[in-house]
N, C-alpha and C positions, 0 to 999 in steps of 0.2 A: 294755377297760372301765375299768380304772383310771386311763387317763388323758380320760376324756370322752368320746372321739371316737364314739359310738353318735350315732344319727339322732336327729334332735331334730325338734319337732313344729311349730316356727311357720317364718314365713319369715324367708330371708335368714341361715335358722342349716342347721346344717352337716344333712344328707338323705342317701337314698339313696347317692345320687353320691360324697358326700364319704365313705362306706364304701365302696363300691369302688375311690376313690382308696387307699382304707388298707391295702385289702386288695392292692392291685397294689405300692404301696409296699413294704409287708411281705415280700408275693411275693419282690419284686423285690430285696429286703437277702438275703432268704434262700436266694434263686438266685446272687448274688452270693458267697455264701459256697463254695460247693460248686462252682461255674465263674466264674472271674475274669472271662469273657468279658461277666457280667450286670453288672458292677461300673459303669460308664457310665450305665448304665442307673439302677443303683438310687441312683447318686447326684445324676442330674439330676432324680428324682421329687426326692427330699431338698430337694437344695436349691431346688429350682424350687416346695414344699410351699407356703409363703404365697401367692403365686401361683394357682398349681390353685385353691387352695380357694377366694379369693377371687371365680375366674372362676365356679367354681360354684354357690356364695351368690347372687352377683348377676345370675345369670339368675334365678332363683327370681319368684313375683308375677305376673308378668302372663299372661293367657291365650296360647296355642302355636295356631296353625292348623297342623294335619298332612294339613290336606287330605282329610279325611274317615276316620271311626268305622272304617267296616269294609275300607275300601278305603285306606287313607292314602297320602299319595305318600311317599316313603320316602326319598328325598332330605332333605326336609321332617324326617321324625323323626329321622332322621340327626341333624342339624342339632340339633334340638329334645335330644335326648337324650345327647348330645356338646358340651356348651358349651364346655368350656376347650380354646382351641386350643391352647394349653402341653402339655396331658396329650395333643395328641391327637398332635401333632409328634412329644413323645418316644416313643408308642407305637409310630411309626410307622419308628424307627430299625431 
């Protein structure tokens, strides 16, 4: 909270998303500390930060088709609910 990063309410500013990027960031320093093995990890969130956040800003605005209410195709929210392919790549290590 001290440095901003809580969700902010209009578009194209930082949401949701951009706290569980913080929070996986965070995570991720903090797993780094305790097993070297997350060190890779928590450095490519780092440095790759302006990035992510960007990716996630800029999807913001326009309306999502998920392919319906109750039944949504899930590919679709995949998609919709995972915009930055940067954070999704490094997840994905």
């Amino acid at each position: 909270m001290d440095a901003d990063r809580t969700p902010k309410r209009g578009v194209n500013q930082p949401d949701n998303r951009a706290a569980n990027f913080y929070l996986a960031l965070y995570w991720g320093q903090s797993l780094a500390k305790a097993d070297a093995s997350f060190a890779p990890l928590a450095e490519s969130l780092e440095s790759n930060s302006e990035k992510i956040l960007e990716e996630l800003n800029t999807c913001q605005g326009p309306a999502v088709d998920i392919g319906g209410y109750f039944h949504p195709d899930m590919q679709k929210v995949v998609a919709a609910m995972r915009p930055s392919a940067t954070m999704n790549a490094l997840m994905t290590i």
